[in-house]
C-alpha positions in Angstrom: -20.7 63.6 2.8 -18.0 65.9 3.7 -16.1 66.0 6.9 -12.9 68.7 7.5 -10.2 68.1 10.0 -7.6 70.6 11.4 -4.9 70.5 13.2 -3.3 73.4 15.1 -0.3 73.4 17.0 1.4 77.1 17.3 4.5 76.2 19.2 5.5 73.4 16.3 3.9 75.9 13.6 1.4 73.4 12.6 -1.6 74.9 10.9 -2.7 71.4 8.4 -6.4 70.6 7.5 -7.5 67.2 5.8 -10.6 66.7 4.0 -12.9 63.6 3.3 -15.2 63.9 0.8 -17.7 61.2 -0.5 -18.4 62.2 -4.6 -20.4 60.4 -7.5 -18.3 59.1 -10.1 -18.8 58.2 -14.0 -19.9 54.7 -13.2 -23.0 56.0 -10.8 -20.9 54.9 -8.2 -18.8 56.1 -5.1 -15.1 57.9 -4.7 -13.4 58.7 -2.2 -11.6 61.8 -2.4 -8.9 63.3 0.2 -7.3 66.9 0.5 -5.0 67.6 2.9 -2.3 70.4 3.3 -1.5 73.6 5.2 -4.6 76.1 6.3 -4.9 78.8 3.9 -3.2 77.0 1.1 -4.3 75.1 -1.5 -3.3 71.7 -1.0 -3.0 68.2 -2.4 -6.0 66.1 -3.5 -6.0 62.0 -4.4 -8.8 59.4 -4.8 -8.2 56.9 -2.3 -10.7 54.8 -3.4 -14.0 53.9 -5.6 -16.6 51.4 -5.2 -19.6 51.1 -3.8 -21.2 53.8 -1.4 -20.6 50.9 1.8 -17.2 50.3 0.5 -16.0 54.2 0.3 -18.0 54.8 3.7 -16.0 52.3 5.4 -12.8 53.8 3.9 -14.1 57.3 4.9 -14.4 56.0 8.7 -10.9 54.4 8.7 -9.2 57.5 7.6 -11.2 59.7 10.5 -10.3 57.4 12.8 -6.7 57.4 12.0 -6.8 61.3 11.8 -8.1 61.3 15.1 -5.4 59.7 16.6 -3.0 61.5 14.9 -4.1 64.5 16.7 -6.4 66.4 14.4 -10.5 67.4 15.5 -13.5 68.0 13.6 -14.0 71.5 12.5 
């Protein structure tokens, strides 16, 4: 699972993206992994959390949502 976010606001020269990404890990489990940064640059990467797949989705929907409100839409 992979979603991308963006966020564009020209007049406050705002070009960011964010990334959610749902990725196996050594223990044939789930991670969570987030990028985020300005469009057309490389960016900063964490993993925000590990566990099962229901516990990483669940994570994965909390950060859209707060994305969402934060002003940023699906691309």
């Amino acid at each position: 699972m992979e979603i991308h976010l963006e966020k564009i606001d020209a007049r406050r020269n705002c070009y960011r993206f964010y990334e959610i990404s749902l990725e196996p890990d050594l223990f044939a489990q789930a991670a969570l992994v987030v990028r985020w940064g300005r469009i057309g640059g490389r960016g900063r990467s964490r993993i925000a959390g590990s566990g099962s797949m229901r516990e990483a989705q669940d994570l994965a929907t909390r950060l859209l949502r707060l994305r969402l409100r934060h002003g940023y839409a699906l691309r």
